[in-house]
PDB file of N, CA, C and O in Angstrom:
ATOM      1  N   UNK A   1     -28.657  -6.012   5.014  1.00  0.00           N
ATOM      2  CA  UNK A   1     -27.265  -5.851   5.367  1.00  0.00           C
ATOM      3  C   UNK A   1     -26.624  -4.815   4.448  1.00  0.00           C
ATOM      4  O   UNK A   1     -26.780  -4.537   3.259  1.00  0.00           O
ATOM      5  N   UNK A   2     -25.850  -4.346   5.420  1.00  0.00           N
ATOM      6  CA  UNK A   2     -24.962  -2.947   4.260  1.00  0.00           C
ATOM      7  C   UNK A   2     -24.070  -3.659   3.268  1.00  0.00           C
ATOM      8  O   UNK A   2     -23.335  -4.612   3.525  1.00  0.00           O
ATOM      9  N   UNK A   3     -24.277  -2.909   1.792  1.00  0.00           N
ATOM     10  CA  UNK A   3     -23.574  -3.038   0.599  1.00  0.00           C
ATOM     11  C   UNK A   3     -21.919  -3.736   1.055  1.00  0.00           C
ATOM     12  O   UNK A   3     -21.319  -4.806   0.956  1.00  0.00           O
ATOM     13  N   UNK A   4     -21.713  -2.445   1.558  1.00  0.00           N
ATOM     14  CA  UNK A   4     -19.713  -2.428   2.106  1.00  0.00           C
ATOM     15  C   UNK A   4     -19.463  -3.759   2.887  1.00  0.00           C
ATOM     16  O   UNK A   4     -18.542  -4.553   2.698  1.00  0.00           O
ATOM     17  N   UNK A   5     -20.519  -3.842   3.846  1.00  0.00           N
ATOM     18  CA  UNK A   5     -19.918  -5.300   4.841  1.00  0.00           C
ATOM     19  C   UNK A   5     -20.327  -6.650   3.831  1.00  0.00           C
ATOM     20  O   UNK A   5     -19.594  -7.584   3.505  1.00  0.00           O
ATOM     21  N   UNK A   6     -21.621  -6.425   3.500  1.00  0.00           N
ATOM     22  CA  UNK A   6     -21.155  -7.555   1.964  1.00  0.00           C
ATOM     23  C   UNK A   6     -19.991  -8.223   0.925  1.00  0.00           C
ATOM     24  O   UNK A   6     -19.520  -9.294   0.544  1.00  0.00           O
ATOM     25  N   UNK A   7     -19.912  -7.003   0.794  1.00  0.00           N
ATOM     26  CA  UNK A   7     -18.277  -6.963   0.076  1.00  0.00           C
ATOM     27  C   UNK A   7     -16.716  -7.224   0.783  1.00  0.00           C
ATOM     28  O   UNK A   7     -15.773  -7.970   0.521  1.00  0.00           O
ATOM     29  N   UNK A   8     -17.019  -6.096   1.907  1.00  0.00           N
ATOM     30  CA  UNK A   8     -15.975  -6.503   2.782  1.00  0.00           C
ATOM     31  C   UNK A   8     -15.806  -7.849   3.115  1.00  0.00           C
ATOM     32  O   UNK A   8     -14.656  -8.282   3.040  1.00  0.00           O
ATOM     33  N   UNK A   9     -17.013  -8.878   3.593  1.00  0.00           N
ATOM     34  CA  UNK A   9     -16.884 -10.273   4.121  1.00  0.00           C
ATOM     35  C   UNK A   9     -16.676 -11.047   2.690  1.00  0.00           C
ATOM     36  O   UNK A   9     -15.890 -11.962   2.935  1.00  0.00           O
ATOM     37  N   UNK A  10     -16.957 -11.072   1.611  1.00  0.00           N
ATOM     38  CA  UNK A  10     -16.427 -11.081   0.502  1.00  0.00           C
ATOM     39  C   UNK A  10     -15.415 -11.457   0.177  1.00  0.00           C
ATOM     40  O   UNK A  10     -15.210 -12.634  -0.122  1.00  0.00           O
ATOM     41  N   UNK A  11     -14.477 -10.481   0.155  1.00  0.00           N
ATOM     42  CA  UNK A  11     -13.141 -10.270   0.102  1.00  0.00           C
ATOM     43  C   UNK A  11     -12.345 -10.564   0.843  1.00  0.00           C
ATOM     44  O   UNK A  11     -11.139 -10.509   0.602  1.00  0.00           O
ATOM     45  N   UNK A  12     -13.044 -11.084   2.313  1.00  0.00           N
ATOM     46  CA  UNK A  12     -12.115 -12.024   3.567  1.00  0.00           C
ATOM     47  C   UNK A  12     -12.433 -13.404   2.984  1.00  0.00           C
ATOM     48  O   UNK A  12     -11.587 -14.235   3.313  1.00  0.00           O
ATOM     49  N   UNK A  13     -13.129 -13.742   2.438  1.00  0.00           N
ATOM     50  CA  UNK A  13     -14.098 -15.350   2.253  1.00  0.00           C
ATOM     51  C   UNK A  13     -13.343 -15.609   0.676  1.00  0.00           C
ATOM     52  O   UNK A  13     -13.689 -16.573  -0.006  1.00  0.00           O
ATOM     53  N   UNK A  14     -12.680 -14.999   0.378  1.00  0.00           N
ATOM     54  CA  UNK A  14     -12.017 -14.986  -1.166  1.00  0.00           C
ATOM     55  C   UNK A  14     -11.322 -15.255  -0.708  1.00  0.00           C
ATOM     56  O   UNK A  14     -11.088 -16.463  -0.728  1.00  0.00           O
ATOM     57  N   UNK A  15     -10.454 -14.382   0.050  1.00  0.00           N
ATOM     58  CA  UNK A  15      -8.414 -14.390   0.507  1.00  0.00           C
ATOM     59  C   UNK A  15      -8.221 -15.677   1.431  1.00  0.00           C
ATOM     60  O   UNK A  15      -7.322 -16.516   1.498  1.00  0.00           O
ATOM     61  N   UNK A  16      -9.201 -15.532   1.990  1.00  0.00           N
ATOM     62  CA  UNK A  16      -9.109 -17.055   2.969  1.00  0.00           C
ATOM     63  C   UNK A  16      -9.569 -18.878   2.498  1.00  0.00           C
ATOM     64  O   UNK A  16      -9.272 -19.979   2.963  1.00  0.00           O
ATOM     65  N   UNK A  17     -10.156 -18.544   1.708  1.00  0.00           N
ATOM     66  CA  UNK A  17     -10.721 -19.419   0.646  1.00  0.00           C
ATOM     67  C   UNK A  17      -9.146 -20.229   0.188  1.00  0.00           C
ATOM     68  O   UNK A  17      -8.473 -21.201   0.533  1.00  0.00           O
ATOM     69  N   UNK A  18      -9.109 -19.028  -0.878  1.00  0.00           N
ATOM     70  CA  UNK A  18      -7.802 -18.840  -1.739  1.00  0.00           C
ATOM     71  C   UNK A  18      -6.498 -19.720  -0.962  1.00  0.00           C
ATOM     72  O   UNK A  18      -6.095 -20.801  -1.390  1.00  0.00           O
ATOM     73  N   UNK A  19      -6.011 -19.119   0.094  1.00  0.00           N
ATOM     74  CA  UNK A  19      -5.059 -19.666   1.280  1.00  0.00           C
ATOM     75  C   UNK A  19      -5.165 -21.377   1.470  1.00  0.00           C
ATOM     76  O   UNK A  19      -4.325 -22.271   1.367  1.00  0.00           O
ATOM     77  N   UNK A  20      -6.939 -21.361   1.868  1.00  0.00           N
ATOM     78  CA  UNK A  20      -7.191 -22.455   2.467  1.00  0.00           C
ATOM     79  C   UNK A  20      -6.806 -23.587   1.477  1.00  0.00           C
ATOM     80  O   UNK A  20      -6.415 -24.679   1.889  1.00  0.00           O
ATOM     81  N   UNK A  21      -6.925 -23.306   0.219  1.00  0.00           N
ATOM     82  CA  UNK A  21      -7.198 -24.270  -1.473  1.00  0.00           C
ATOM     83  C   UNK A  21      -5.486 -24.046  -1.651  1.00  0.00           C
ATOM     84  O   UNK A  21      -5.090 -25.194  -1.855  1.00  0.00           O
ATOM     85  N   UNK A  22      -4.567 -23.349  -1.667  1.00  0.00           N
ATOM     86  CA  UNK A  22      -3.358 -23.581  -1.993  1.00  0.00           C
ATOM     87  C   UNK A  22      -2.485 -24.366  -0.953  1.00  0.00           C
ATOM     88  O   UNK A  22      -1.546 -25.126  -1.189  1.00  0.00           O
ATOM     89  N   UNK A  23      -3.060 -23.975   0.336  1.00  0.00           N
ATOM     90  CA  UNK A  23      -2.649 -25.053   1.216  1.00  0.00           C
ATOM     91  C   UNK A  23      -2.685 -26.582   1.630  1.00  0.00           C
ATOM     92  O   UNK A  23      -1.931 -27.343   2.236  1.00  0.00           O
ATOM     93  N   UNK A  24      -4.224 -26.689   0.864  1.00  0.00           N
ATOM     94  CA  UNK A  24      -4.695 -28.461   0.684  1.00  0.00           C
ATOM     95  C   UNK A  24      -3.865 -29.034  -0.534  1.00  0.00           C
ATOM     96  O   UNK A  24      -3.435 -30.181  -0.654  1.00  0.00           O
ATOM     97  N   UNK A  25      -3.694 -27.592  -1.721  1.00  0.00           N
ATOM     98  CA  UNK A  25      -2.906 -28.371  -2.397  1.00  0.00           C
ATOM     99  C   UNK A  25      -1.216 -28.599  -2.581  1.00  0.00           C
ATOM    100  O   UNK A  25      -0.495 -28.933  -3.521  1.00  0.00           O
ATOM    101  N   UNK A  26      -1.021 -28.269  -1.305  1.00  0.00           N
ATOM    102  CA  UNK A  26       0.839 -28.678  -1.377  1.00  0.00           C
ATOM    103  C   UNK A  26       1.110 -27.397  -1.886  1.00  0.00           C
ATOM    104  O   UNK A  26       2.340 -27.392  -1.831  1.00  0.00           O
ATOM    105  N   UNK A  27       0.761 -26.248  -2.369  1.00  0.00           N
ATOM    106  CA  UNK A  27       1.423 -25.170  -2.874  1.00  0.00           C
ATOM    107  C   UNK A  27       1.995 -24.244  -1.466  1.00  0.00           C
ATOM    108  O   UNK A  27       3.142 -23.805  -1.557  1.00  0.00           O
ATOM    109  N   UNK A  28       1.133 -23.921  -0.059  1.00  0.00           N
ATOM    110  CA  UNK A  28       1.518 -23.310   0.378  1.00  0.00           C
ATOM    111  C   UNK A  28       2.063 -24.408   1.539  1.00  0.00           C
ATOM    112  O   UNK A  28       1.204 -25.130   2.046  1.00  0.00           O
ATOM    113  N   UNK A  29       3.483 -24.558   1.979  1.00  0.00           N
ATOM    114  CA  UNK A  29       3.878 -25.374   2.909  1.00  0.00           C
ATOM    115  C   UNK A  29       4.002 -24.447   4.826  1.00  0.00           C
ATOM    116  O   UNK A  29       3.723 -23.315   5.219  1.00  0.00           O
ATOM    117  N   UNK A  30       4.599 -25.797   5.558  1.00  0.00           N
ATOM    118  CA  UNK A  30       4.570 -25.147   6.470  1.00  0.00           C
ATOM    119  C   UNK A  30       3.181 -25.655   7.620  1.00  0.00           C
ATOM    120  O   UNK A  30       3.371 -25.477   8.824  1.00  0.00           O
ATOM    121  N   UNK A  31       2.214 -26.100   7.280  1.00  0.00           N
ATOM    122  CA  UNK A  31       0.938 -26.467   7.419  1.00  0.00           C
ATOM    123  C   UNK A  31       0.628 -27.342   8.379  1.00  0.00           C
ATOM    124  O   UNK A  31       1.469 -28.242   8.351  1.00  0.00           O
ATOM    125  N   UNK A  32      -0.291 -27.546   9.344  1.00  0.00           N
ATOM    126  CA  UNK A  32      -1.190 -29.089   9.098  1.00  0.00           C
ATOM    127  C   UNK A  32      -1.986 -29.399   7.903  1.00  0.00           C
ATOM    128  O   UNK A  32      -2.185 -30.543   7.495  1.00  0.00           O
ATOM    129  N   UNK A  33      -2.485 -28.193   7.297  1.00  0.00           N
ATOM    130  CA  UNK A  33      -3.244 -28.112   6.331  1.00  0.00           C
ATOM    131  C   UNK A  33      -2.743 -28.687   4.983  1.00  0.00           C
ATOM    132  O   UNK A  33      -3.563 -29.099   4.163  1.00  0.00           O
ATOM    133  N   UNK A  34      -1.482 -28.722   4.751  1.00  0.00           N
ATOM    134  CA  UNK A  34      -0.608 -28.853   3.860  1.00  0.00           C
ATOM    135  C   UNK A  34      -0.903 -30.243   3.209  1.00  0.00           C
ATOM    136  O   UNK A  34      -0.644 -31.273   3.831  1.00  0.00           O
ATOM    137  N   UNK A  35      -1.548 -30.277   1.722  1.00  0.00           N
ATOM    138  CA  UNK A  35      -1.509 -31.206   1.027  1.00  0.00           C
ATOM    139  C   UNK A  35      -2.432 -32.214   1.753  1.00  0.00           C
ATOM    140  O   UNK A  35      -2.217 -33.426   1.767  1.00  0.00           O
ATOM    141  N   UNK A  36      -4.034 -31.282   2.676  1.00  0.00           N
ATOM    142  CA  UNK A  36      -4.945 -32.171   2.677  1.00  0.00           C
ATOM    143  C   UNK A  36      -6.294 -31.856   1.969  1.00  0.00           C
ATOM    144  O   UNK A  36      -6.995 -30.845   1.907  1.00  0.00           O
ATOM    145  N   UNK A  37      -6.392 -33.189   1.428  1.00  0.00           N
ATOM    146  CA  UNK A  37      -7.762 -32.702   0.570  1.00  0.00           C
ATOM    147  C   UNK A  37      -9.037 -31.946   0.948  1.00  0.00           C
ATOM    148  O   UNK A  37      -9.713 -31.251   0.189  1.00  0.00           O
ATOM    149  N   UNK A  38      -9.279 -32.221   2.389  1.00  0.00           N
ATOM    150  CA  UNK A  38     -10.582 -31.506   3.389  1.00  0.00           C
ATOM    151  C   UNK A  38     -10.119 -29.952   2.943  1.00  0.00           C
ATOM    152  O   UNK A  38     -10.831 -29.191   2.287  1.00  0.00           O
ATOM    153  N   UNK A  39      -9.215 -29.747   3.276  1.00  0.00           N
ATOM    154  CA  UNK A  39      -8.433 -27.484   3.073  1.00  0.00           C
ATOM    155  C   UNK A  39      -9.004 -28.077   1.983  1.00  0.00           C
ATOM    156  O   UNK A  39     -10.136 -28.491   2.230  1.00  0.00           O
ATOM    157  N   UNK A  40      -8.650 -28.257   0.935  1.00  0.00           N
ATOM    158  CA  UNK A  40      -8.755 -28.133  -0.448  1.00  0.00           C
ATOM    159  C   UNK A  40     -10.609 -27.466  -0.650  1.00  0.00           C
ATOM    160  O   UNK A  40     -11.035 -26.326  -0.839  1.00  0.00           O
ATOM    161  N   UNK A  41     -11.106 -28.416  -0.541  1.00  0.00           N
ATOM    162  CA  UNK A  41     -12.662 -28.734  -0.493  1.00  0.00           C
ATOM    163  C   UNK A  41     -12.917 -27.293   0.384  1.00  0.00           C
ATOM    164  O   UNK A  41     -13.323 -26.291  -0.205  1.00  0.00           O
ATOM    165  N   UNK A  42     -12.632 -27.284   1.900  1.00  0.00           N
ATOM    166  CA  UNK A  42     -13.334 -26.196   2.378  1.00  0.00           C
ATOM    167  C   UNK A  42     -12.940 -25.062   1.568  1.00  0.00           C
ATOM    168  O   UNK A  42     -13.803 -24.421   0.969  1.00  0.00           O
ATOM    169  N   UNK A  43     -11.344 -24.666   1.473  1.00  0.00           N
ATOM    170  CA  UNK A  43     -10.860 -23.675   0.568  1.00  0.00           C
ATOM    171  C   UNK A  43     -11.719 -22.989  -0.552  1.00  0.00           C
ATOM    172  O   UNK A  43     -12.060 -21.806  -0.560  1.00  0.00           O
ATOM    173  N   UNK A  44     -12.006 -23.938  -1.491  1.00  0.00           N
ATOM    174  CA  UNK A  44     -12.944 -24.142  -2.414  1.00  0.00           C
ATOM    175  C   UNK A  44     -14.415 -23.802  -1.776  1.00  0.00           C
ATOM    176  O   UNK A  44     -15.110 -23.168  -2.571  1.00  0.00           O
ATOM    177  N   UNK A  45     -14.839 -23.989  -0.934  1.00  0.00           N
ATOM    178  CA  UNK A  45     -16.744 -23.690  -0.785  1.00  0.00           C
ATOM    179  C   UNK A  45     -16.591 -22.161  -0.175  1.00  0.00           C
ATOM    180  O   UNK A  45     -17.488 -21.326  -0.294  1.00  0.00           O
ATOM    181  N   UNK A  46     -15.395 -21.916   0.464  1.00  0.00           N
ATOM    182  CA  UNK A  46     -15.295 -20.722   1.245  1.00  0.00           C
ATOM    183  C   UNK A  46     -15.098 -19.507   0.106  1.00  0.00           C
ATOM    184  O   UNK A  46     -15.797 -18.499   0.219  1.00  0.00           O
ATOM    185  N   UNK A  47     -14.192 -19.613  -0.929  1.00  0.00           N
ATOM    186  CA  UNK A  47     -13.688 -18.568  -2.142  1.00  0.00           C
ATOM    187  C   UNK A  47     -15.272 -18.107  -3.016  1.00  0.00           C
ATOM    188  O   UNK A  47     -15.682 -17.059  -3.514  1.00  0.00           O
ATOM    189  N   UNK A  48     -15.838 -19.509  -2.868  1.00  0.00           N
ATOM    190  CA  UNK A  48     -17.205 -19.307  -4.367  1.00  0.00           C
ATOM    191  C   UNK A  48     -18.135 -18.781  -3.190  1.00  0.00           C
ATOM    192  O   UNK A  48     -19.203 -18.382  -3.653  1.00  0.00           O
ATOM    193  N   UNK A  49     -18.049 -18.652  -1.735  1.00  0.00           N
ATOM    194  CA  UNK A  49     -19.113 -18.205  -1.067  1.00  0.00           C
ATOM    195  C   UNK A  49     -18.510 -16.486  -0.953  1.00  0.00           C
ATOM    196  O   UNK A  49     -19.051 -15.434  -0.613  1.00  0.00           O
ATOM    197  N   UNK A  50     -17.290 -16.807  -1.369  1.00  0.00           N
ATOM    198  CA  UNK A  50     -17.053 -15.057  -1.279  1.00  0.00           C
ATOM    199  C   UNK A  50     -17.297 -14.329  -2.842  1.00  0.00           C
ATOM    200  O   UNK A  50     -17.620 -13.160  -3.054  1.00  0.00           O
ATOM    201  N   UNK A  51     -17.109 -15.101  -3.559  1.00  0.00           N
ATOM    202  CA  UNK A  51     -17.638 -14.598  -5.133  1.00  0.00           C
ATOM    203  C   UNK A  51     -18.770 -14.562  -5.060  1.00  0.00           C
ATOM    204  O   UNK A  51     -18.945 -13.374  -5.330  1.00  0.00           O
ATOM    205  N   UNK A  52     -20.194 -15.155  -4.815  1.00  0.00           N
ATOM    206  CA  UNK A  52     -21.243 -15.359  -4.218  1.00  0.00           C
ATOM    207  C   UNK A  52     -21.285 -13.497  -3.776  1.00  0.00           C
ATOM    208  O   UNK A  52     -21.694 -12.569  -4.474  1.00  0.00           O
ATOM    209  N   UNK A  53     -20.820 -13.470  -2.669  1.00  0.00           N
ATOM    210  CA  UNK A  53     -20.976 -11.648  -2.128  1.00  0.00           C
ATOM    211  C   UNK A  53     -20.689 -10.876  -3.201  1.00  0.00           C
ATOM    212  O   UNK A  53     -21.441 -10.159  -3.862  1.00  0.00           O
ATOM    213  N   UNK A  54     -19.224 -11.145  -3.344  1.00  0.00           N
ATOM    214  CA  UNK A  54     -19.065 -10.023  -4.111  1.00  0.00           C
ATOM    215  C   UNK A  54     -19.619  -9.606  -5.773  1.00  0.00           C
ATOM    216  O   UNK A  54     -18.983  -8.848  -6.506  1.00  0.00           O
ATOM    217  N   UNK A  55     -21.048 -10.341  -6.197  1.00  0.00           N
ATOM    218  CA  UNK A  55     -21.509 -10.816  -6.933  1.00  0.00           C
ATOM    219  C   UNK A  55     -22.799  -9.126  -6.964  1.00  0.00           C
ATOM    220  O   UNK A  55     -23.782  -9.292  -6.242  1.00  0.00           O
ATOM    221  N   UNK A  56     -22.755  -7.928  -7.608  1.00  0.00           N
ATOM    222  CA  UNK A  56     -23.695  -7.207  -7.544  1.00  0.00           C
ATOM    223  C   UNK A  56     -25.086  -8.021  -7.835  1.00  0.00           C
ATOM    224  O   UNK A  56     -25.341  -8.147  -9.033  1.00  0.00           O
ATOM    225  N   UNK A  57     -26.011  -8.585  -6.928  1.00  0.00           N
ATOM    226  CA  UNK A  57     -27.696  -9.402  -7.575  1.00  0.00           C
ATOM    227  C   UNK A  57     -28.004  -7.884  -7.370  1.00  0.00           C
ATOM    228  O   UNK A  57     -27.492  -6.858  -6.923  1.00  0.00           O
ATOM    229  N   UNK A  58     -29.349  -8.434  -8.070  1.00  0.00           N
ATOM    230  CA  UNK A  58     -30.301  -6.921  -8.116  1.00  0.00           C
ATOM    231  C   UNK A  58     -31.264  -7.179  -6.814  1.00  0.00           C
ATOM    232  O   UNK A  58     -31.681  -8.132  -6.156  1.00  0.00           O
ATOM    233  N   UNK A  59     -31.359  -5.846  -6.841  1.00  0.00           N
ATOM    234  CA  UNK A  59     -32.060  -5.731  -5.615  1.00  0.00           C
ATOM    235  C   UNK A  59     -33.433  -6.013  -5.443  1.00  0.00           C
ATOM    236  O   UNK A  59     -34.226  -5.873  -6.374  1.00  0.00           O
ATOM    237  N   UNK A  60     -33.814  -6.445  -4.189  1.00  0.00           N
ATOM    238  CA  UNK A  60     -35.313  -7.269  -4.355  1.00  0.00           C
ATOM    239  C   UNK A  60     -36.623  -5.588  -4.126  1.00  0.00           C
ATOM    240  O   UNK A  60     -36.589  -4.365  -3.991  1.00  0.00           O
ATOM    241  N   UNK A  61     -37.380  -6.496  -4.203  1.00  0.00           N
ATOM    242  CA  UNK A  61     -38.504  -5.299  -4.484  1.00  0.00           C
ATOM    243  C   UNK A  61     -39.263  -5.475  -2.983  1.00  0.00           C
ATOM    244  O   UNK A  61     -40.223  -4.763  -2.689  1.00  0.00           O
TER     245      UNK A  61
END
């Protein structure tokens, strides 16, 4: 897979992550999501799967 779309999906899986985790926790209102622990949790697996990308590993041989 290309470098850029790595990163790019990355950086959607961060911002959406991010959203998803301030919304489980009562910070972002307005919601169904709002102040439930499930957002929280997915929020959370979705952000570290985008740090995960945006993570330079070395390249395999």
């Amino acid at each position: 897979m290309s470098r850029k779309l790595l990163v790019g999906l990355g950086v959607v899986l961060l911002l959406l992550g991010g959203v998803w985790t301030a919304q489980g926790l009562g910070y972002l209102k307005g919601s169904f999501m709002t102040g439930q622990q499930l957002w929280t949790t997915i929020g959370l697996l979705c952000a570290g799967a985008g740090v995960m990308l945006l993570i330079p590993w070395p390249k395999r041989r």
